[in-house]
C-alpha positions, 0 to 999 in steps of 0.5 A: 500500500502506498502512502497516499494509499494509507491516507486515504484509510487513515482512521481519526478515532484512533489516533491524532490524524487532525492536522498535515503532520498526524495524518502523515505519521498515521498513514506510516503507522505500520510502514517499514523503517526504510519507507518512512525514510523514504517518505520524509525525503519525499515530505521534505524540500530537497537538500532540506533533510538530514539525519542525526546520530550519535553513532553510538551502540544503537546507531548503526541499524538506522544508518544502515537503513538510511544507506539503503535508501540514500546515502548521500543524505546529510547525517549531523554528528555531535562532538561534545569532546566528552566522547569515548574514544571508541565512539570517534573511532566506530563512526570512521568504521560505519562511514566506511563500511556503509559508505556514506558520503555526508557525515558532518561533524559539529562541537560545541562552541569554544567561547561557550565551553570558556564562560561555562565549562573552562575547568571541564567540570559543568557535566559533574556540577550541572549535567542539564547546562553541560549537555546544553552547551554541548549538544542541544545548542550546537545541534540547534546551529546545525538545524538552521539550514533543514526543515526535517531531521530524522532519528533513532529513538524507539518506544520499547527504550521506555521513559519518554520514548515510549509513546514517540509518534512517526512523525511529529513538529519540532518547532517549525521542523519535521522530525521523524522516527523510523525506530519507533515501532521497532522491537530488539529482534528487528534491530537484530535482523536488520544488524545480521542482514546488513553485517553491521560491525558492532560498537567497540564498547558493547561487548564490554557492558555498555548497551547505551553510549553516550559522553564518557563521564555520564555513561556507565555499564547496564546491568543484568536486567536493567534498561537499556539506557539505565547507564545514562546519568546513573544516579541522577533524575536525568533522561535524556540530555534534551535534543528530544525534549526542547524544541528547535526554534532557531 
């Protein structure tokens, strides 16, 4: 069925299909990860679109799909300059071996991280200004030029994922959820038919990867993201959770 197709059967009583944007994620409710990649290459202007990643343990299934689908399509990648050293080296691996041609590396702003962070310790004494400085404002700059971002949060990660729509506003932005419908088995089969080389750090504990001072090892039984700001009443670092005026 196509997605024109799928708007056409739309059904307003089970779910928020009232405006352009919820009759979209509605209509791709039950699409594949690569057709809502496609469908927000087709739902964007060209040249307008990107996606965003961490390549962190999570990232290479979304990157993977996206490749099939275009990879020349522009991808942000955030340099916080807090990140393992084996996260910079698994992005050089999964430019290589999916080929993409469009990985944009940006970092934080050197005059903010002098006023706010000269001693390196803001992620200790304020995790919410450290990952402000460092990842929501440099990705604000780098949205400046696209009107639709794509990323790789799922539901079943819980928490405030856990109820993500496929498509949803970010300010005056698309921004679209491939993942969310996916459960680990699809996760698994995607990473087994693409041959996806798996995170350095995975084998040693670490099912979520993020900045090193923050990021510890899930224990048996736990979330996969429980090793994000252990010990503190912090999810997410606020990419997800702040909307992109600028």
């Amino acid at each position: 069925m196509t997605i024109a197709q799928r708007l056409d059967v739309v059904d307003d009583r089970s779910m928020p299909c009232t405006d352009d944007v919820g009759a979209l994620s509605c209509a791709l409710a039950e699409a594949s990860p690569t057709e809502i990649i496609a469908a927000a290459i087709d739902n964007v202007a060209p040249g307008k679109l990107c996606l965003v990643s961490s390549f962190g343990t999570e990232s290479a299934v979304l990157l993977g799909l996206m490749a099939e689908v275009d990879r020349t399509l522009p991808v942000v990648f955030l340099d916080t300059g807090w990140l393992f050293e084996e996260t910079l080296a698994y992005r050089d691996t999964l430019i290589t071996h999916l080929g993409l041609t469009n990985v944009n590396t940006i970092r934080p702003d050197p005059e903010r991280l002098a006023e706010l962070d000269a001693d390196g310790g803001l992620w200790d004494a304020d995790p919410d200004a450290c990952c402000r400085i460092r990842k929501v404002e440099p990705l604000a700059r780098a949205l400046r030029g696209f009107d639709g971002w794509i990323n790789g949060r799922k539901r079943f990660q819980g928490g405030l994922r856990a109820e993500i729509p496929i498509v949803e506003r970010d300010g005056a932005r698309l921004k679209f959820n491939p993942l969310a419908n996916a459960q680990r088995a699809d996760l698994d089969a995607v990473r087994a038919r693409l041959e996806l080389p798996p995170h350095p750090l995975a084998a040693k504990g670490f099912s979520s990867v993020g900045c090193m001072p923050c990021t510890s090892r899930a224990q048996p039984g736990e979330e996969m993201r429980a090793g994000r700001w252990r010990g503190r009443d912090k999810a997410e670092c606020g990419i997800h959770t702040l909307l992109y005026t600028i």
